[in-house]
Each structure stands twice: as C-alpha cells, then as structure tokens.
C-alpha positions as CSV (number, residue, x, y, z in Angstrom):
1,X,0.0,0.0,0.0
2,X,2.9,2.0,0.6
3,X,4.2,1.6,-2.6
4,X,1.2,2.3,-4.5
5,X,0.9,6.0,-2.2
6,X,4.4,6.8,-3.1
7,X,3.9,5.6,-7.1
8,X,0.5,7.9,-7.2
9,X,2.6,10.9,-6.1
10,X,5.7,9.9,-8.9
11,X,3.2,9.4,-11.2
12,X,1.1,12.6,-11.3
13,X,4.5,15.1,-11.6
14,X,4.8,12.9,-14.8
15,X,1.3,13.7,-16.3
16,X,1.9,17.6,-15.9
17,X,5.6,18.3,-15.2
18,X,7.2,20.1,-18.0
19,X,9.6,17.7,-19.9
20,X,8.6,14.6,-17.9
21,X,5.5,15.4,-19.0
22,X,5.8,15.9,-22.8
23,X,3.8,14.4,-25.4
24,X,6.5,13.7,-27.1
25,X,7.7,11.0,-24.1
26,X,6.3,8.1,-24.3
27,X,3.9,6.1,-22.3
28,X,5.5,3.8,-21.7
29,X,9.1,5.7,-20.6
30,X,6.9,7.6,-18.1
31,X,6.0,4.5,-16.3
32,X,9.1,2.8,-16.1
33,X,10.8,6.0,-14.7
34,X,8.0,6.3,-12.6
35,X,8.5,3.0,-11.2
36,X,12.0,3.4,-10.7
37,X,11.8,6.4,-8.8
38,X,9.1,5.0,-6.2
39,X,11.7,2.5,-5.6
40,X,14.1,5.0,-4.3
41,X,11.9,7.0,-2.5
42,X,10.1,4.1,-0.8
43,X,12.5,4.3,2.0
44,X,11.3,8.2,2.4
45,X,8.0,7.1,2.6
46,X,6.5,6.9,6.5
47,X,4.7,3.3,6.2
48,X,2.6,4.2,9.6
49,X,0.3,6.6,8.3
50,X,-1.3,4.1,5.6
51,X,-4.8,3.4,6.6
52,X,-5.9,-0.5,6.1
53,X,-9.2,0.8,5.4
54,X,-9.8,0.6,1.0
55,X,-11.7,3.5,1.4
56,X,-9.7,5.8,3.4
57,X,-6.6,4.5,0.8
58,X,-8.6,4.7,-2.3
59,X,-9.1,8.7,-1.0
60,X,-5.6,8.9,0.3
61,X,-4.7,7.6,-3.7
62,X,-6.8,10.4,-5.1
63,X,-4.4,12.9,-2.8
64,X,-0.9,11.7,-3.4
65,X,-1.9,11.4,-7.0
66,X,-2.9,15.2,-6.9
67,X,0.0,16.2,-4.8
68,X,2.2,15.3,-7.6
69,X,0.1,16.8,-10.3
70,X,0.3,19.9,-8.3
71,X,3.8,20.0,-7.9
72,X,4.3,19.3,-11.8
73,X,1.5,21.9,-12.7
74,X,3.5,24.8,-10.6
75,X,6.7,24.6,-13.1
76,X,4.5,23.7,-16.3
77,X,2.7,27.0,-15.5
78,X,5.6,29.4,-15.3
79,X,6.3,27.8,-18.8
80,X,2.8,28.6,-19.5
81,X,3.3,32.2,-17.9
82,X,6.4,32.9,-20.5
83,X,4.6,31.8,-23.1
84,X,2.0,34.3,-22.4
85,X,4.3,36.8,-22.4
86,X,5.3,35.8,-25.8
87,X,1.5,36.0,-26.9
88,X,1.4,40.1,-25.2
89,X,4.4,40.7,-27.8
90,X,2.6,38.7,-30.6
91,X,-0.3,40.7,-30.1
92,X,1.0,44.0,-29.8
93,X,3.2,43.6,-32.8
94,X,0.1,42.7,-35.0
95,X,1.5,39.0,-35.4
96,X,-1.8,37.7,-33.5
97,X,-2.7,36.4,-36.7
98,X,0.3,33.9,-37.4
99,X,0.1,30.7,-35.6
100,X,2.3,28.0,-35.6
101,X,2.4,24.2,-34.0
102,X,3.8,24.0,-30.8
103,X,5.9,20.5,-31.1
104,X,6.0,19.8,-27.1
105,X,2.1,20.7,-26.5
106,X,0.9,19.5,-30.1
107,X,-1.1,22.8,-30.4
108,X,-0.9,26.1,-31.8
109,X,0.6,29.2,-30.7
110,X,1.7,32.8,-31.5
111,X,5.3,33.3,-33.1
112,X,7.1,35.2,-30.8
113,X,5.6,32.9,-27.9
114,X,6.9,29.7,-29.4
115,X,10.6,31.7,-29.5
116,X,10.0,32.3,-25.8
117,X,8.9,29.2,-24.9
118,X,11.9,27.2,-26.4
119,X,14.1,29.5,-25.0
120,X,12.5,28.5,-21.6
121,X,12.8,24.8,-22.1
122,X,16.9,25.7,-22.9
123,X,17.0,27.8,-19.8
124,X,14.8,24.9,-17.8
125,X,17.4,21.9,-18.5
126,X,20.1,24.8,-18.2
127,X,19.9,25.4,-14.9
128,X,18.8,21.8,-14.1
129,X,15.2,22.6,-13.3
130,X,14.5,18.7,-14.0
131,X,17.0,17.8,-11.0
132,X,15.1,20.4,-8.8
133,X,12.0,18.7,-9.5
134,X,13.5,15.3,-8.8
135,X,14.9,17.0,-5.2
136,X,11.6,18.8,-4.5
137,X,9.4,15.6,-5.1
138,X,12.2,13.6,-2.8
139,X,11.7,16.0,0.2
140,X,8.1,16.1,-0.1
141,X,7.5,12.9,1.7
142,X,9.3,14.2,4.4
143,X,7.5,17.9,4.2
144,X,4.2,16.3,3.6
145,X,4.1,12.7,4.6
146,X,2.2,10.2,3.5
147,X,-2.0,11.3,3.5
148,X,-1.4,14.2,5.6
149,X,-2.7,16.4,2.5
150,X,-5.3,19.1,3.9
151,X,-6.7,22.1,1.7
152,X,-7.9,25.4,3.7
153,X,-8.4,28.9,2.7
154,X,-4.9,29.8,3.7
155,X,-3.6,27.4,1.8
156,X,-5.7,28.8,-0.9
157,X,-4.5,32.5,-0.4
158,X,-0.8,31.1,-0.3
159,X,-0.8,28.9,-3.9
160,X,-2.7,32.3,-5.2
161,X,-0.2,34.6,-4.2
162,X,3.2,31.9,-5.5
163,X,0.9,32.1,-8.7
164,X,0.1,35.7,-9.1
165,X,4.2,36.0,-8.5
166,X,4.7,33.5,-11.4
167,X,2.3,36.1,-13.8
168,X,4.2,38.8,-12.7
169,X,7.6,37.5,-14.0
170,X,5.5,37.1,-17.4
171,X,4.9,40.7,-17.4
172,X,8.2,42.0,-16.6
173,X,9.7,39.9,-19.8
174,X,6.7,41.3,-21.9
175,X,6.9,44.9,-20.8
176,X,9.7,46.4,-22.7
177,X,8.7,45.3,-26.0
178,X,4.9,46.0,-25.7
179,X,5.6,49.7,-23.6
180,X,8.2,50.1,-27.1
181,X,5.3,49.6,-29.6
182,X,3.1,51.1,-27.4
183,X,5.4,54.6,-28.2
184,X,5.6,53.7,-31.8
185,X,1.5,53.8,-31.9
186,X,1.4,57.0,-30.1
187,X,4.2,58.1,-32.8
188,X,2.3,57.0,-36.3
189,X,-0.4,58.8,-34.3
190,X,1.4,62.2,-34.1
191,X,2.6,61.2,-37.5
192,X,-1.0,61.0,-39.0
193,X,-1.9,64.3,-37.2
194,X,1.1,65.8,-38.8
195,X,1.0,64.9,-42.1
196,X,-2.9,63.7,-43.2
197,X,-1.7,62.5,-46.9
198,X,0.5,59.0,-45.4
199,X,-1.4,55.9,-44.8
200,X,-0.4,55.2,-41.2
201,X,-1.8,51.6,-41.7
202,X,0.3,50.7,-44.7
203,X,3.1,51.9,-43.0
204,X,2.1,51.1,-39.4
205,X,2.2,47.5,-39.2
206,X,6.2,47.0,-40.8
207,X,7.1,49.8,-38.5
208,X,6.0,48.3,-35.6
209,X,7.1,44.4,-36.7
210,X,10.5,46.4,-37.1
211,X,10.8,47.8,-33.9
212,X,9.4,44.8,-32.0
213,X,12.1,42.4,-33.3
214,X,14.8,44.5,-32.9
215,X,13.4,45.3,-29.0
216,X,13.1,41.5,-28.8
217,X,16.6,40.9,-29.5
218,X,18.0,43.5,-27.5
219,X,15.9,42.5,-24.4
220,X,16.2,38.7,-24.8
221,X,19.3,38.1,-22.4
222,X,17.1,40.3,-20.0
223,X,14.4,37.6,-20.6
224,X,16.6,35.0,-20.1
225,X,18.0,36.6,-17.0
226,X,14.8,37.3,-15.6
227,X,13.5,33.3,-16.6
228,X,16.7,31.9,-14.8
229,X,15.3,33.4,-11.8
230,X,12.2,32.2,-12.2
231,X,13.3,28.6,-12.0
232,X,16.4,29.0,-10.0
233,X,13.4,29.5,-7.2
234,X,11.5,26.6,-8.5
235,X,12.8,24.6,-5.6
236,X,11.8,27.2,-3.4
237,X,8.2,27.5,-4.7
238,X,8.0,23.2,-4.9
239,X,8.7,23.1,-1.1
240,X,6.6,26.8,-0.2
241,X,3.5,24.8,-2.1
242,X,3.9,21.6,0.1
243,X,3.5,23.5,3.3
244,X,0.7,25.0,1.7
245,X,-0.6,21.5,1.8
246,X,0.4,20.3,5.0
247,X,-2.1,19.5,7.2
C-alpha cells in the first residue's frame, strides 16, 4: 500500500511536469521512470500513516496522486506564464494572426511565444530545473508525509499569491517590448496628425514588426535573465507549495 501511495505521487508530476510530462515522451518511458523512482523513494515514505481501510486509501490515492500533479503543474505554469508573455508581444506587434504548431504541447501558438517558450525549455534543462523537480518531489515525503494532505483557505491564499508572482515575471519579460510599440503607436499617431496625406496603416504595421524584433533581440538576455530566476526559485516554490498543503 505504501508503494502504490508513493507511485501515485511519482506518477502525477509525470502527467503535468514540463519535460517529464511531454507528449513527445512516451507512455511507456513515463512508467518505467515512474517505477523506478518509487523504488528510491520508498525508503522516504513513512509506512505508519497508511490506513488498512480501502476506502480511506482509495481517497488517500486520489491525494498523493494530486499532490504530484500539483507540484508538476507549478513549473509547467511558469512555462505557460512565458509563453503568455510571448503571446502580449505577438499581439501588440500585429503577429496575432500567425500561428504555428507547438511541437511539445501539439497545439498552436503565437510566433514570438513559441521563441520564448523554447528559450525557456533551454534555460529549464540549463539550470537543471528537472533535477530540482526530482529533489523537490524527494523531500516532499518528508515535508508532507504520506495522507497528511489538507486544503484550507490559507492554503488557498498562499498557492494564489506563489501564482500571481509566477504572472508577474510574465509581465516584466513582456513589458519592454509591448511599452516600445506602445510609443511607436502614439508616434504614427502624431505622425498621422502631422502629415494627413501618409497611410499610417500601410506603413504602421512593418514599423511596428520592425521595432518589435529588434526590442526583442535587445531585451532577450534580460528575458533569459529574468527566466533563470524564475526557475532557479523553483525549488523554493516546490517546497513553499507543500507546506501549503500540509495538514
């Protein structure tokens, strides 16, 4: 019974954990990794607090399995939060419109996003953000033992506000490109008010593609910067949301 706790927890970081996670990884890898690490973290696992009782463990299955699918949703979401701020640039620069196939997610997405977002899987196996994922999930069965999972409202306020500062890291990697086309509009505005005979919309749009890729060059390594911090404090957050949870 203790095996099948600890292989629910394993198991659900695989079904949303960024890279562990993938389409792209099959089935049957998943499982056999799974497998493997319950083996090592069996030891970790405190055998007393299984109840006999199928009901109690069928429940106490349903928690561990969420636990893990929690832990794996925090990362996947500040991939999800940098890919957003790819879709702020895509949209300001007018290249809302141009959608191409996201080959980890199997779905479409905005240009400059899909840029973003493969930067953040470099930066992501970079700074070994798999291995913090592999040390978080190993400390949260001392953290947050075995069915000891509880959900409150504090618990609720504290998973908002780690979230709200994953959003906010979008927006700081999304803000100097979209504030620089924002002063290009208000120039081909002045522009138009100046001189009534130019068609700001012809000219418009390759203006502001212009200036958005050239801002988006000259501020990626402050992206980068800013998405190395973001999961150089993944370990952080991992063990920040399992106290959350602790009973």
């Amino acid at each position: 019974m203790t095996f099948l706790l600890v292989l629910a927890r394993v198991g659900g970081i695989f079904t949303s954990a960024p890279i562990f996670g993938n389409v792209n990884v099959t089935v049957q890898v998943r499982v056999c990794v799974a497998l493997s690490l319950t083996f090592v973290f069996l030891p970790m696992a405190q055998a007393g607090s299984v109840s006999p009782d199928m009901l109690q463990f069928f429940f106490a299955i349903i928690k561990e399995t969420l636990i893990g699918v929690l832990m794996g949703f925090l990362a996947s979401l500040m991939f999800a939060a940098i890919q957003m701020a790819g879709s702020y640039i895509d949209l300001s620069m007018g290249l809302g419109f141009a959608q191409v196939v996201d080959p980890m997610t199997k779905q479409s997405g905005a240009v400059i996003g899909q840029l973003q977002n493969l930067a953040a899987t470099l930066v992501f196996l970079a700074v070994n953000g798999h291995h913090m994922m592999i040390t978080g999930l190993a400390e949260s069965f001392s953290i947050l033992p075995l069915g000891q999972m509880q959900f409150s409202p504090e618990s609720a306020a504290g998973m908002l506000g780690m979230f709200a500062t994953i959003f906010m890291a979008a927006l700081r990697i999304a803000a100097p490109v979209v504030g620089a086309i924002f002063l290009t509009d208000v120039s081909l505005g002045i522009l138009a008010r100046t001189v009534p005979q130019l068609n700001v919309f012809i000219v418009g749009f390759p203006a502001k593609l212009t200036v958005g890729l050239f801002v988006v060059i000259a501020v990626l390594p402050i992206a980068i910067g800013v998405m190395v911090g973001l999961f150089g404090g993944m370990h952080g957050d991992i063990i920040a949301l399992l106290k959350h949870l602790r009973a």
